[in-house]
N, CA, C and O of each residue as an XYZ file, in Angstrom:
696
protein
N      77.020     82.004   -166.029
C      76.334     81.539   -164.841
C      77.257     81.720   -163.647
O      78.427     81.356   -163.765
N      76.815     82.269   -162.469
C      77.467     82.372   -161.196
C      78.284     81.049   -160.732
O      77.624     80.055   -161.038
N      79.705     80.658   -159.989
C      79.966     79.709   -160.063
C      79.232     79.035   -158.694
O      78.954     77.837   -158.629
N      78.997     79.891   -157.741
C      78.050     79.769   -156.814
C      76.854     78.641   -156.883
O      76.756     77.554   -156.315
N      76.050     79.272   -157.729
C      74.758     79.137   -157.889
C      74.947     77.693   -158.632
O      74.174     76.807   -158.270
N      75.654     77.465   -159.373
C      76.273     76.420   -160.260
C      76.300     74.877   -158.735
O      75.561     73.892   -158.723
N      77.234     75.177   -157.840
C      77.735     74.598   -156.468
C      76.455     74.384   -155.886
O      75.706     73.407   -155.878
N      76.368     75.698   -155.327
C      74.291     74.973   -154.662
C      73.607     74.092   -155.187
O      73.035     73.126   -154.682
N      73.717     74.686   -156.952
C      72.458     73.519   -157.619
C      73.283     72.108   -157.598
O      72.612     71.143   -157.234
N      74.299     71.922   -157.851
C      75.131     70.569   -157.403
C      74.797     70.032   -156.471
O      74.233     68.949   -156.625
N      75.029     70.629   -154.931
C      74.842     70.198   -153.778
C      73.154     69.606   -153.506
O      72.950     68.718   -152.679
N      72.238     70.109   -154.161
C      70.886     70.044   -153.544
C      70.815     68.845   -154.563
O      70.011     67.940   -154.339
N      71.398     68.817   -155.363
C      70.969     67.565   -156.507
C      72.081     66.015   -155.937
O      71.538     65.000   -156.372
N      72.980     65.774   -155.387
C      73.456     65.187   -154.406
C      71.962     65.222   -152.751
O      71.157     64.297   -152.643
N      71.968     66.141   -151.996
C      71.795     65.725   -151.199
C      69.836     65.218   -151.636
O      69.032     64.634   -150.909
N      69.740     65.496   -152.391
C      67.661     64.887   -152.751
C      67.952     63.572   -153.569
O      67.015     62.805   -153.793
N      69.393     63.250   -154.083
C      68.922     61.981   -154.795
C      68.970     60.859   -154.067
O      68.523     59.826   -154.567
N      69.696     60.843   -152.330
C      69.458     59.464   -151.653
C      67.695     59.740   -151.217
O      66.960     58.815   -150.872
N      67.360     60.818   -151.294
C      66.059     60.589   -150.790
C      65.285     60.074   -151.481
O      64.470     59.344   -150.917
N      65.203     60.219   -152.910
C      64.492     59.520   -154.143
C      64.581     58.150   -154.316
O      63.659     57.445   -154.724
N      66.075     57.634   -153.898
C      66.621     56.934   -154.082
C      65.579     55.319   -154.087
O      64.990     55.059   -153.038
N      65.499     54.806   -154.717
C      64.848     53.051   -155.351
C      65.318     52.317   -155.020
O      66.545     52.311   -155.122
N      64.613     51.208   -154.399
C      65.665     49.853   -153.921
C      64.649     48.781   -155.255
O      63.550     48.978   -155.773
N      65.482     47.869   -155.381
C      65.511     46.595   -156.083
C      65.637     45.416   -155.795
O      66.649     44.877   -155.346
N      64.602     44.927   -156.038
C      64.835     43.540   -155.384
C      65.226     42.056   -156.579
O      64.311     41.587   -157.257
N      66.329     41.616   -156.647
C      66.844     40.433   -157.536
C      66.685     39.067   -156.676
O      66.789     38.940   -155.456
N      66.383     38.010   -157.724
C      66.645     36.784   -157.653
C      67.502     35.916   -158.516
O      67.232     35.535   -159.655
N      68.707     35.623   -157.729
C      69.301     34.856   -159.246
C      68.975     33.627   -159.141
O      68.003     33.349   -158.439
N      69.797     32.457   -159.897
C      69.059     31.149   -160.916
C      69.492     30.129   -159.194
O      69.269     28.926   -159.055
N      69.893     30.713   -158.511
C      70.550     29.361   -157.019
C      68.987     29.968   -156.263
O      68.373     29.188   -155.535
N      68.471     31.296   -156.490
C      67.496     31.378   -155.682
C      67.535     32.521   -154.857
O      66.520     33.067   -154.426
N      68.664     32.885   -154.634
C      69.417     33.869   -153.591
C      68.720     35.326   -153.962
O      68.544     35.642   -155.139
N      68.448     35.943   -153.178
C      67.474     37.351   -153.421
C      68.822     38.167   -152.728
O      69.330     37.741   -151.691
N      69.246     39.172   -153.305
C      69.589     39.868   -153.223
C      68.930     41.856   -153.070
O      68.190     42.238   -153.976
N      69.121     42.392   -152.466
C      68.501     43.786   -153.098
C      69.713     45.002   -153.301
O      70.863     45.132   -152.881
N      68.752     45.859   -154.228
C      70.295     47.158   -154.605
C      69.492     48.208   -154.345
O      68.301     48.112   -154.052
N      70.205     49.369   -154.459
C      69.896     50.559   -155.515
C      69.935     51.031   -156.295
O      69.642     52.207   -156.511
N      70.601     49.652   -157.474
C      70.670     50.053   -158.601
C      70.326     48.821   -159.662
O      70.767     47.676   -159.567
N      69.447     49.317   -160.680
C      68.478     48.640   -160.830
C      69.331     47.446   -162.503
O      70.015     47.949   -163.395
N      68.845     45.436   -162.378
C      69.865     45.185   -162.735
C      68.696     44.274   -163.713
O      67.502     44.553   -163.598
N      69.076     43.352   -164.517
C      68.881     42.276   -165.416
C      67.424     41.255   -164.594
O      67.655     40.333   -163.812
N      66.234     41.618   -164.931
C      65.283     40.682   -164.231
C      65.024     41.187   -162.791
O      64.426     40.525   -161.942
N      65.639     42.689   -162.560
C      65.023     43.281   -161.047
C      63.974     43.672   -161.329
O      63.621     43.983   -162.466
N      62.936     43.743   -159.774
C      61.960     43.968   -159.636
C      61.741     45.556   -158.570
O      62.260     45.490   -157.456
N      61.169     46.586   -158.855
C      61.645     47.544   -157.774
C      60.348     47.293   -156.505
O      59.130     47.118   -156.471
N      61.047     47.361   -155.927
C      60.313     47.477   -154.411
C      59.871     48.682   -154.082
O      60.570     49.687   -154.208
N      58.266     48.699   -153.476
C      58.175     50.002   -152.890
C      57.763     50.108   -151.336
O      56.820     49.706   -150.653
N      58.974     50.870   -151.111
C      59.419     50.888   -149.935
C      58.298     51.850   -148.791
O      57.621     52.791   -149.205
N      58.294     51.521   -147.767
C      57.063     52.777   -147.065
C      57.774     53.464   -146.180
O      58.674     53.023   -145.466
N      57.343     54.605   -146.234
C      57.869     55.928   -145.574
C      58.230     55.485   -143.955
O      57.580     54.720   -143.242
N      59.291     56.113   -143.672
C      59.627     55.919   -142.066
C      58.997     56.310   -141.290
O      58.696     57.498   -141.414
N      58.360     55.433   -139.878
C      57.762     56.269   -139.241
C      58.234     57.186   -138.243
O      59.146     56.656   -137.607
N      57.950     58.469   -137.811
C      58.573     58.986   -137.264
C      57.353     59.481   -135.741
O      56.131     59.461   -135.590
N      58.709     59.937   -134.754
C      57.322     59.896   -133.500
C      57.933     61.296   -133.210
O      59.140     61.519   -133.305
N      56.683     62.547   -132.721
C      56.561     63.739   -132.316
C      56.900     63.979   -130.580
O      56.042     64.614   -129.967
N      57.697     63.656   -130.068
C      57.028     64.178   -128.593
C      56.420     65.403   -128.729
O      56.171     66.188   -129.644
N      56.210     65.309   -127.198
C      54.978     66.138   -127.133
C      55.954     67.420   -126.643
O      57.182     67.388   -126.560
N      55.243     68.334   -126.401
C      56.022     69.491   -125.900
C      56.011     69.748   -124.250
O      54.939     69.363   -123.782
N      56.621     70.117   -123.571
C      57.125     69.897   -121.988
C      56.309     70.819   -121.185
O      56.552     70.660   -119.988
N      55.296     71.862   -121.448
C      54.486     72.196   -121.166
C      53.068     71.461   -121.433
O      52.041     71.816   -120.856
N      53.125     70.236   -122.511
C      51.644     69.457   -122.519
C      52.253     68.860   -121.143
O      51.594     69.166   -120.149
N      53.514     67.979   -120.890
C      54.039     67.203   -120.326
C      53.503     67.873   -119.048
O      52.618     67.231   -118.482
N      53.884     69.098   -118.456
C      53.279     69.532   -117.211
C      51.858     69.367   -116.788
O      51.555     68.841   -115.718
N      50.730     69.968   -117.912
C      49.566     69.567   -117.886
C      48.895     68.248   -117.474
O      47.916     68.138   -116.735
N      49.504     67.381   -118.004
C      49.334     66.084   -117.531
C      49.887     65.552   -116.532
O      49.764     64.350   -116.297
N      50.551     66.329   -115.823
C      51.249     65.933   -114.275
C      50.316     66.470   -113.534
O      49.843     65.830   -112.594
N      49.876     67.794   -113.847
C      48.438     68.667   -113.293
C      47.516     67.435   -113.121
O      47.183     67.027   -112.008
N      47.114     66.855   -114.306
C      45.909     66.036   -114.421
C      45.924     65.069   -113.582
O      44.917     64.769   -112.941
N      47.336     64.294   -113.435
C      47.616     63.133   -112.646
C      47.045     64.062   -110.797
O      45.985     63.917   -110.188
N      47.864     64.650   -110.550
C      47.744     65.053   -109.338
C      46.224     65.314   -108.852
O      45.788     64.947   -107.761
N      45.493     66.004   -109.834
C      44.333     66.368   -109.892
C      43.223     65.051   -109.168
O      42.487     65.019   -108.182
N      43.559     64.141   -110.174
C      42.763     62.840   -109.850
C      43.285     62.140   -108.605
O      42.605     61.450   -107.846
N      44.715     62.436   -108.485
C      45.252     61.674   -106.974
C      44.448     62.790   -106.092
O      43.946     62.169   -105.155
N      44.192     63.848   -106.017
C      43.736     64.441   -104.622
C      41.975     63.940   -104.730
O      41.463     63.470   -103.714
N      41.243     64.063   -105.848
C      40.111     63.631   -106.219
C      39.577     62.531   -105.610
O      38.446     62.478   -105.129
N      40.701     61.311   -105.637
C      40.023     60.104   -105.055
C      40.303     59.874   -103.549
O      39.852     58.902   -102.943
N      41.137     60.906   -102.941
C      41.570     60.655   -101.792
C      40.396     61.246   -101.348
O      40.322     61.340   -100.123
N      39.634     61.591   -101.865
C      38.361     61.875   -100.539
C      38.008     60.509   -100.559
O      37.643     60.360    -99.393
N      37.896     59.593   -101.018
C      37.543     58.474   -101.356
C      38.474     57.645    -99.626
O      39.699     57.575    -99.516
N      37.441     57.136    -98.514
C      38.504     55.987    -98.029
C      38.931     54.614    -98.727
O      39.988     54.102    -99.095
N      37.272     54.201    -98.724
C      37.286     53.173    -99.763
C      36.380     52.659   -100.905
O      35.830     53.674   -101.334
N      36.021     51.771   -101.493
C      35.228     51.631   -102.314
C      35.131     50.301   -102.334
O      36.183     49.755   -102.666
N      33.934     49.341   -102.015
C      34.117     48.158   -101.890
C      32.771     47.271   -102.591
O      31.622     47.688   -102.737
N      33.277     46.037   -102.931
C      31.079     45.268   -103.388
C      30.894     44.874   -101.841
O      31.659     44.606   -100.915
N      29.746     44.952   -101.985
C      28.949     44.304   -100.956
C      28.218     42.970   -101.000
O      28.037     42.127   -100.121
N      27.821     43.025   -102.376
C      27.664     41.651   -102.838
C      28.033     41.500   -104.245
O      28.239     42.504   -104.927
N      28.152     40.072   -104.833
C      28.661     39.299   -104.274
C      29.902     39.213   -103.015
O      30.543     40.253   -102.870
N      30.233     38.149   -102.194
C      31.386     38.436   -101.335
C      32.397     37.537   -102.081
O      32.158     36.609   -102.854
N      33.849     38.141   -101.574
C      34.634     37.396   -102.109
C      34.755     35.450   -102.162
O      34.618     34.693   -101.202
N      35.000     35.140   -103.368
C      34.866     33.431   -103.113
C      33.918     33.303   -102.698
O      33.823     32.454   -101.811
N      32.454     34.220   -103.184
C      31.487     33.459   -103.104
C      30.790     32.210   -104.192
O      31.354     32.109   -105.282
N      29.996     31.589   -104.010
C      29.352     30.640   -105.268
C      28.174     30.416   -105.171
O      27.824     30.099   -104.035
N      27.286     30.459   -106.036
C      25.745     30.751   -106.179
C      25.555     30.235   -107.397
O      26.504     30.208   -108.180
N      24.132     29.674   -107.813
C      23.256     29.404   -108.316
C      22.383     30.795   -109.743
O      21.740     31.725   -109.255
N      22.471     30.733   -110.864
C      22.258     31.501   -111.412
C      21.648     31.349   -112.744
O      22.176     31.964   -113.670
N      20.483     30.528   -113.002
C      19.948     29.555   -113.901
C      20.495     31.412   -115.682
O      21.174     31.472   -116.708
N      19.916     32.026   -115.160
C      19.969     32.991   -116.127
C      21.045     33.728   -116.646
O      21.144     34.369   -117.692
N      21.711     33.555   -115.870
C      23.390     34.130   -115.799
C      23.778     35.203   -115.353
O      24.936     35.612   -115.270
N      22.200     36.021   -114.853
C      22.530     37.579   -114.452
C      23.252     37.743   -113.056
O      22.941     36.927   -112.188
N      24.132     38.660   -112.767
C      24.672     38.634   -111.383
C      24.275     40.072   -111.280
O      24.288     40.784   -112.284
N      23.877     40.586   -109.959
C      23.447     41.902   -109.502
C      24.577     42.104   -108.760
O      24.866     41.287   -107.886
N      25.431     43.294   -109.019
C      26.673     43.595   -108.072
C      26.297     44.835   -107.376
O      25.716     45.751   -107.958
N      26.638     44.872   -106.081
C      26.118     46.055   -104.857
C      27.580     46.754   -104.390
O      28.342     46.183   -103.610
N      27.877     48.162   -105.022
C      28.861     48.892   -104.263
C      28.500     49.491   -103.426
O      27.324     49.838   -103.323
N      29.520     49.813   -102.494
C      29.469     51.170   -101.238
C      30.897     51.942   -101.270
O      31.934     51.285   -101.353
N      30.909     52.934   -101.221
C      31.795     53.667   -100.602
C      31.999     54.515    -99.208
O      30.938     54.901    -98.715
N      32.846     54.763    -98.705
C      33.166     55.575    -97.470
C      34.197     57.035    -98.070
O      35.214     57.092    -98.762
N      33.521     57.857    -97.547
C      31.766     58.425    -97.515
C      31.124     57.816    -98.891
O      31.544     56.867    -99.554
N      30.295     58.416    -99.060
C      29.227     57.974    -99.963
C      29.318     58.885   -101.136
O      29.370     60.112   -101.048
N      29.336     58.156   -102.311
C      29.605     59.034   -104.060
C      29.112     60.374   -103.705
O      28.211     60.741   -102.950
N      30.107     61.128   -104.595
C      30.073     62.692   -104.386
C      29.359     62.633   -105.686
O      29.305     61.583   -106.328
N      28.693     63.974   -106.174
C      27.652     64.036   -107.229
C      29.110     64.077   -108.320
O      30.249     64.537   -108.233
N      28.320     63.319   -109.342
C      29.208     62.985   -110.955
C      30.214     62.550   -110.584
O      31.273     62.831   -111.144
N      30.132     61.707   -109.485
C      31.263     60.672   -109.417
C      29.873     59.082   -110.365
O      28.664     59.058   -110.593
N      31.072     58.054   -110.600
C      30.039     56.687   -110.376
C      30.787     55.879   -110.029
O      31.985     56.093   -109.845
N      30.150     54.670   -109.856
C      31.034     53.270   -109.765
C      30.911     52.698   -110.831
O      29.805     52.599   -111.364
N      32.283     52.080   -111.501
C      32.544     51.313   -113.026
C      32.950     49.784   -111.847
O      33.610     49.597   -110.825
N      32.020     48.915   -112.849
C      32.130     47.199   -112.034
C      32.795     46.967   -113.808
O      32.363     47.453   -114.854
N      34.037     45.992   -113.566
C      34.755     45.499   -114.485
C      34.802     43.407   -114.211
O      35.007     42.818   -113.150
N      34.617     42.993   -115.153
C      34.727     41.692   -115.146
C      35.134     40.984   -115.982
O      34.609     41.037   -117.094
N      36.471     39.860   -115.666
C      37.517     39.602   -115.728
C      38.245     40.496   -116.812
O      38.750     40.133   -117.874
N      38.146     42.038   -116.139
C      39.464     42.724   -116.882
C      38.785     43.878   -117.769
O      39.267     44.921   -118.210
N      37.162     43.181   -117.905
C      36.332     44.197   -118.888
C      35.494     44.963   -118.042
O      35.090     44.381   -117.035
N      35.094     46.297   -118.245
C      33.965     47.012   -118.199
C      32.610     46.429   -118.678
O      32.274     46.331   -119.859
N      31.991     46.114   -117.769
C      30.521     45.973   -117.900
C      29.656     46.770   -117.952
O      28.784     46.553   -118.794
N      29.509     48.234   -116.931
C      28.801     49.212   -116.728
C      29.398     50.081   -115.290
O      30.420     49.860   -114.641
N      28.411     51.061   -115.106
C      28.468     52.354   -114.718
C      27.012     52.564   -113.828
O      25.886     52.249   -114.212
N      27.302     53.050   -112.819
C      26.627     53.311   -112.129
C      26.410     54.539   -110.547
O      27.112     54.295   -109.566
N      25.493     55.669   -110.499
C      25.416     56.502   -109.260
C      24.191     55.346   -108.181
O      24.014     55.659   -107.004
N      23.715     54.516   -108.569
C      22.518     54.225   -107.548
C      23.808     52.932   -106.903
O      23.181     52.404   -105.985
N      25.050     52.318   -106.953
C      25.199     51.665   -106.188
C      25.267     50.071   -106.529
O      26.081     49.291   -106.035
N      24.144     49.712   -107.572
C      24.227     48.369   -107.939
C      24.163     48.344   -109.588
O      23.511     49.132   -110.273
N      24.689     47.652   -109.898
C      24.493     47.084   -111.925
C      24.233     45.527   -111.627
O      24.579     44.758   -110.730
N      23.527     45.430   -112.697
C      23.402     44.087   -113.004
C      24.247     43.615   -114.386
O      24.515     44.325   -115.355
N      24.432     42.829   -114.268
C      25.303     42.225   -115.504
C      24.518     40.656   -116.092
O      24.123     39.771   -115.333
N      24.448     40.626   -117.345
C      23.256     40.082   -118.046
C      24.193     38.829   -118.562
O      25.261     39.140   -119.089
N      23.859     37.421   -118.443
C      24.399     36.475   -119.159
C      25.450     36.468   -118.944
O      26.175     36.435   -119.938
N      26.100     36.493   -117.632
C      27.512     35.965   -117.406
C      28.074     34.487   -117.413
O      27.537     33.860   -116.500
N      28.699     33.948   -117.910
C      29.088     32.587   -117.982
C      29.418     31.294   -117.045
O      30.620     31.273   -116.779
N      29.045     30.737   -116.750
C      29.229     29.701   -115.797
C      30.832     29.696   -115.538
O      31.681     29.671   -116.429
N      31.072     29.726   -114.151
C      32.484     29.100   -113.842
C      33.174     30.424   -112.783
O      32.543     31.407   -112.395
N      34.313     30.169   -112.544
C      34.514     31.798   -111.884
C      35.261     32.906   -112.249
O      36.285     32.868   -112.931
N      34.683     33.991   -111.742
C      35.081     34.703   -112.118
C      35.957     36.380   -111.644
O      35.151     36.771   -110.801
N      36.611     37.038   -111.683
C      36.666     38.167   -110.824
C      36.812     39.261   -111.742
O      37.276     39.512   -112.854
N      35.823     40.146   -110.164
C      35.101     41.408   -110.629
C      36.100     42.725   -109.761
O      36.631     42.790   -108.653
N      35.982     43.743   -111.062
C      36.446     44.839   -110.031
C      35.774     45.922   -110.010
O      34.959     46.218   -110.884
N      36.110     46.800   -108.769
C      34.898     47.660   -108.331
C      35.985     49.661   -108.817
O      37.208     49.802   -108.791
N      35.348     50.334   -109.033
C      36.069     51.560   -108.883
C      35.325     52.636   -109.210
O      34.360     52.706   -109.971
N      36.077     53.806   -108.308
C      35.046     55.214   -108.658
C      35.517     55.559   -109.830
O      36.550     55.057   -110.275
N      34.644     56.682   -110.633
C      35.221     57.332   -112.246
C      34.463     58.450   -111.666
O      33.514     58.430   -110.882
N      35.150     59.531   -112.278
C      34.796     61.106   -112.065
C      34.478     60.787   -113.485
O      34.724     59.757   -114.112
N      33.633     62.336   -114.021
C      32.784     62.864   -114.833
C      33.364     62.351   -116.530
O      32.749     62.049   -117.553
N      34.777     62.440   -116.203
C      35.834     61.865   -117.894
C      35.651     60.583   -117.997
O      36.215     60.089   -118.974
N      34.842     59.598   -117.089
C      35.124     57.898   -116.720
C      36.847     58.120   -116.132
O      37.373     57.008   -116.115
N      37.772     59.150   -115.691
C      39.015     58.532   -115.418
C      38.680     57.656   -114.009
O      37.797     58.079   -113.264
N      39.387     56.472   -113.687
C      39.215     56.026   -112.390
C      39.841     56.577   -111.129
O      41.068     56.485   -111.142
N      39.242     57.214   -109.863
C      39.778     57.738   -109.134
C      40.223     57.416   -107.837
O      41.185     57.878   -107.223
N      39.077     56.230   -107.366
C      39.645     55.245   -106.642
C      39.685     53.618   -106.974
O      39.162     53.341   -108.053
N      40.203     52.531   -106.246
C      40.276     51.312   -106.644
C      39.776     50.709   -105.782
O      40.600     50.731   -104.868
N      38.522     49.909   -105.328
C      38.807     48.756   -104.488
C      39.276     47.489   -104.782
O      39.878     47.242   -105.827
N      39.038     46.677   -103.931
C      40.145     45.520   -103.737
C      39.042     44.354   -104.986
O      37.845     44.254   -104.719
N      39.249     44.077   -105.442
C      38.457     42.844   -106.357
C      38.154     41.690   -105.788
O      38.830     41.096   -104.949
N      36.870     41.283   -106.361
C      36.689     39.855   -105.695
C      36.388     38.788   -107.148
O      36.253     39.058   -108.341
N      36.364     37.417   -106.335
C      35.929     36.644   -107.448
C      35.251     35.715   -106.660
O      35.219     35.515   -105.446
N      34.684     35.162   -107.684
C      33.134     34.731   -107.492
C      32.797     33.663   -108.804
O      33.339     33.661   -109.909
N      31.502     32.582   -108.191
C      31.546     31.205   -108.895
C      30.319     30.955   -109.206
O      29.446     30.707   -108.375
N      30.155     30.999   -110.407
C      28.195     31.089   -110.743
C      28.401     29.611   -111.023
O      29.498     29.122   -111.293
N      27.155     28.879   -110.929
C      26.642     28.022   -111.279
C      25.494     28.089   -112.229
O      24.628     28.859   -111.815
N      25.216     27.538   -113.350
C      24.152     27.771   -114.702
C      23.956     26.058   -114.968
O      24.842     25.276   -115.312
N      22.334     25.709   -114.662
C      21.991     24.604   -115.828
C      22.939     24.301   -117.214
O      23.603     25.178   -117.766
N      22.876     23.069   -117.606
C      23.425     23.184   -118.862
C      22.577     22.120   -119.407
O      22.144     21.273   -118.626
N      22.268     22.060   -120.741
C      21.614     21.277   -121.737
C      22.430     19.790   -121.816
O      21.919     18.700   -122.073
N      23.691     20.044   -121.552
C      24.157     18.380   -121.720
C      24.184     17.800   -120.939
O      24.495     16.623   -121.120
N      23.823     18.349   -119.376
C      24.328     17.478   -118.468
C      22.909     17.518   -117.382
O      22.900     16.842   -116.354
């Protein structure tokens, strides 16, 4: 046999056996858990889960998505602003049903396959080109809403300023 070939097969059999390699987990009679890699009197082997490992991305996706960013920053700058019209901020109203009708505007006025996304406290409610959504069974007490344009992906392209607002609802106990 080559003494070579002999050395390689050595070496590859060293460097694959930490990868195989078994951990063990012991308890002795005080209680004390110990673990090995080598397996002893009343061990139990553990199975261990694979490492996770993370890919970056490659520095040409990385550009693309600077494209994209920029893309949407020039997008919403046609945008001056985007604002509700109703409710007004710190307003409070009466709402036996819980529905609130929210009224956007923008300056200028939605470009085609733009919409307005109304978010409340933090969530998406709906989507809209005509300007107003209604939102169904909102909860007594207050709350704040936010207003923003979304191009054709839903990304958001402009922001207006948020308001909050104070429904009042009947209640059965009181």
């Amino acid at each position: 046999m080559n003494p070579r070939l002999g050395l390689i097969a050595g070496l590859l059999l060293l460097i694959a056996g930490p990868v195989a390699a078994e951990v063990y987990r012991n308890v002795d009679a005080q209680g004390n858990v110990t673990f090995s890699d080598e397996p002893s009197k009343g061990a139990q082997e553990v199975k261990v889960k694979p490492v996770t490992t993370i890919t970056l991305p490659k520095p040409q996706n990385v550009r693309e998505t600077d494209k994209l960013r920029e893309d949407v920053k020039r997008e919403g700058s046609i945008y001056e602003s985007v604002s509700f019209t109703y409710p007004e901020d710190d307003q409070a109203f009466n709402s036996g049903s819980g529905d609130v009708r929210f009224q956007m505007s923008s300056s200028p006025g939605l470009k085609t396959n733009h919409k307005y996304e109304v978010t409340l406290d933090g969530q998406p409610v709906g989507q809209s080109s005509s300007g107003s959504i209604t939102v169904r069974n909102v909860f007594r007490g207050t709350h704040e809403a936010g207003v923003y344009i979304v191009d054709t992906n839903g990304v958001q392209i402009k922001t207006g300023k948020p308001i909050r607002f104070t429904i009042h609802r009947p209640s059965i106990q009181n």
